[in-house]
C-alpha positions as CSV (number, residue, x, y, z in Angstrom):
1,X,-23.2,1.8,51.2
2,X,-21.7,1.7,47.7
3,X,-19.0,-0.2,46.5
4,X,-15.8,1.8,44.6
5,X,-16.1,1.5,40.4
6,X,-13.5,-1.2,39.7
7,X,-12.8,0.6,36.0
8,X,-12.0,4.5,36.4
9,X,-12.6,6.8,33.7
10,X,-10.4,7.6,31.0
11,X,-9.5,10.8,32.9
12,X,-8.4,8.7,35.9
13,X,-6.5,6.0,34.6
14,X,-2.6,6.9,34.7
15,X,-1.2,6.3,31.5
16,X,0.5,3.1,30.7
17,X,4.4,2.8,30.9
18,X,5.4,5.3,29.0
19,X,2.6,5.6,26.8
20,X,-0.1,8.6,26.2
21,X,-3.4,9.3,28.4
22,X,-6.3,7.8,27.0
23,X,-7.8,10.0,24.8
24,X,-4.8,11.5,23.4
25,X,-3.6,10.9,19.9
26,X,-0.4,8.9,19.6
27,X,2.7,10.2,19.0
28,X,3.4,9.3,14.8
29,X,5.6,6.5,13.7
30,X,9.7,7.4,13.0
31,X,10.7,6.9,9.5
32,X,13.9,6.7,7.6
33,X,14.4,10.2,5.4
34,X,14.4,9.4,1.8
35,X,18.0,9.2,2.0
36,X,18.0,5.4,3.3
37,X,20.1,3.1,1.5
38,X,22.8,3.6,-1.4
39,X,22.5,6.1,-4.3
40,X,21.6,4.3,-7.6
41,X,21.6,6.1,-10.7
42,X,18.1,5.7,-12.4
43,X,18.7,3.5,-15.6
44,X,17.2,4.2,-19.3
45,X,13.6,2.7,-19.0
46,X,12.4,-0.6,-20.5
47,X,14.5,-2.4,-22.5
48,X,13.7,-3.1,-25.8
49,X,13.2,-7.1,-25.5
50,X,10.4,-6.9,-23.2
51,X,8.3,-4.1,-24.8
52,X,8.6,-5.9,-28.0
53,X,7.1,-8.7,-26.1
54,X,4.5,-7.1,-24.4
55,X,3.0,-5.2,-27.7
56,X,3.6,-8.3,-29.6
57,X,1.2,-10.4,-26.9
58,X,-1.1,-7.1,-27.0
59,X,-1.5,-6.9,-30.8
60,X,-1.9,-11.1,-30.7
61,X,-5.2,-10.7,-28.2
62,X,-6.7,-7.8,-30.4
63,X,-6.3,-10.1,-33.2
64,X,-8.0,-13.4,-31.1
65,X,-10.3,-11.2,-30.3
66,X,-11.4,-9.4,-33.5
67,X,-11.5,-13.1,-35.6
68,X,-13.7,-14.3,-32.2
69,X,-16.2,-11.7,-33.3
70,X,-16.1,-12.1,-36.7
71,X,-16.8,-15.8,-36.4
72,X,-19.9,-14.9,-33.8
73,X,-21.0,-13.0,-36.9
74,X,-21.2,-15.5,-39.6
C-alpha cells in the first residue's frame, strides 16, 4: 500500500487566490500612459554658466595631462 504524494503536480495544484496556474505567464504590470503628471514646456538646453564650466575643467585636465607627459619625457 502506497501513501498519496503530499505535493501534486503543477497541473494539479488550483491556482492561488486569484492568481495564474502554475506554468502560466503572468499577467504584465499596469502602468501610467505617458500622460502622468502636469504638462511642462521643455526649456532651452544648458545654460551658459555651466557649460562654460564644464569645458573650462575639460580644457584644464587636457592641459594637466599634456605638461604630465611632457615632464615624463625630459
Amino acid at each position: 500500500m502506497s501513501a498519496p504524494v503530499p505535493d501534486p503536480g503543477p497541473q494539479n495544484t488550483p491556482p492561488p487566490h486569484g492568481g495564474v496556474p502554475p506554468g502560466e505567464t503572468p499577467p504584465g504590470e499596469s502602468s501610467t500612459g505617458t500622460g502622468a503628471g502636469p504638462y511642462r514646456p521643455l526649456t532651452r538646453g544648458w545654460g551658459k554658466g555651466p557649460l562654460v564650466v564644464i569645458c573650462l575643467v575639460a580644457v584644464m585636465c587636457a592641459l594637466f595631462f599634456l605638461a604630465y607627459a611632457v615632464m615624463l619625457n625630459l
